[in-house]
N, C-alpha and C positions, 0 to 999 in steps of 0.2 A: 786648638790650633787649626782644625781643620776650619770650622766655620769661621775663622777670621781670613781665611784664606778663600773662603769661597764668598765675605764679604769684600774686600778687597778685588776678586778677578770680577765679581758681578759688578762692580761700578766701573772699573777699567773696561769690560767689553759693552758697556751700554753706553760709553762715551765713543768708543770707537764704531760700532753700528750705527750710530745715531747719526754720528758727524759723518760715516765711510755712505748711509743713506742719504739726507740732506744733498752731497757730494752731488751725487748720482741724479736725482731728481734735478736740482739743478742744472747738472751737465747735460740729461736731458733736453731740460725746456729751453737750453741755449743760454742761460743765463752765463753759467762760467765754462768755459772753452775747454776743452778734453788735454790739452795740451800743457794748461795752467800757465802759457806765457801770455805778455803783451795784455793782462789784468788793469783792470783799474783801479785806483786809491780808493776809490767809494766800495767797491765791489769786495775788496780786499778787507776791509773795515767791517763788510756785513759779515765774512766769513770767518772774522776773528771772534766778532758778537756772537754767531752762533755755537764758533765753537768753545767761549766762554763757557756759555747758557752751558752748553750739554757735558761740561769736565763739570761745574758746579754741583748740576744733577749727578752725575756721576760719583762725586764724595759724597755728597747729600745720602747717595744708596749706600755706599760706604760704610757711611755713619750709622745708617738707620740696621742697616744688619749685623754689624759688628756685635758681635757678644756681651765686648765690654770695652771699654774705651773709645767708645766713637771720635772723638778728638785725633788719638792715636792712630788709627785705621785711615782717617781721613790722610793724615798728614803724609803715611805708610805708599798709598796710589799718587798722594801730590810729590812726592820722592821717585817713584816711578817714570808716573810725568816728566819728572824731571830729566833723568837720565835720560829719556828718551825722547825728548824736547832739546837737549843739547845736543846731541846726535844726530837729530834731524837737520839741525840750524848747521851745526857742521859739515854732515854728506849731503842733503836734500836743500841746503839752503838756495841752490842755484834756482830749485821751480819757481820763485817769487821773489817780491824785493824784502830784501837783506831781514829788515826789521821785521817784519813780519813773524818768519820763526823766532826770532829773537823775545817778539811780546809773548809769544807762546813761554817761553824760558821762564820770562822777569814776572808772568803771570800765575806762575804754577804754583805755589806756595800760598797767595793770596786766596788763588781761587780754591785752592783746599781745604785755607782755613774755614772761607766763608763755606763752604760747603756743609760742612763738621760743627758749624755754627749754626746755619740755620736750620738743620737736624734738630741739638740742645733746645733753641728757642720753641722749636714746636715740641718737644717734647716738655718743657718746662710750663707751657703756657695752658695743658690738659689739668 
């Protein structure tokens, strides 16, 4: 129990440092505005892709540490995601346009699976 739960918060906080750094470097170099208003559709696109890339990595670790069911564990943090992706879209949906959080939402399940998947493939392919 324990080590499923310490696979699990390991892929949860390495999505979250990764994206909350990204963020930051970004806001940095001027690229995205500290305030998150007045975004553009391009700009808005790149920070959906990256924070794809790093929820994927994130079940991918998931998967790979889980004990046993990586499948399960994966899907365990894309449930998380989830609630917490709806949540966001609810109270936080106002820092950006609408859909945005929303793709976050319709994508969380998706991106877990693949996650959890391409864990299996590489371990199936040794």
């Amino acid at each position: 129990m324990l080590k499923s739960f310490i696979a699990v918060l390991a892929g949860f906080f390495s999505n979250v440092i990764l994206s909350v750094l990204m963020d930051t470097i970004l806001k940095i170099l001027g690229i995205i505005p500290y305030d998150n208003l007045f975004v553009s559709t391009p700009l808005v696109l790149f920070v959906l892709g990256y924070r794809i890339v790093f929820s994927i990595f994130g079940c991918y670790l998931t998967a790979k540490l889980a004990p046993k069911n990586p499948m399960f564990h994966s899907f365990v943090l894309g449930g998380i995601g989830l609630v917490l992706g709806i949540t966001g879209a609810v109270f936080a949906g106002h820092l950006g346009p609408w859909w945005y959080a929303w793709s976050l939402v319709i994508l969380t399940l998706p991106i877990s699976y693949l996650g959890g998947k391409i864990y299996l493939w590489q371990e199936n392919s040794k």
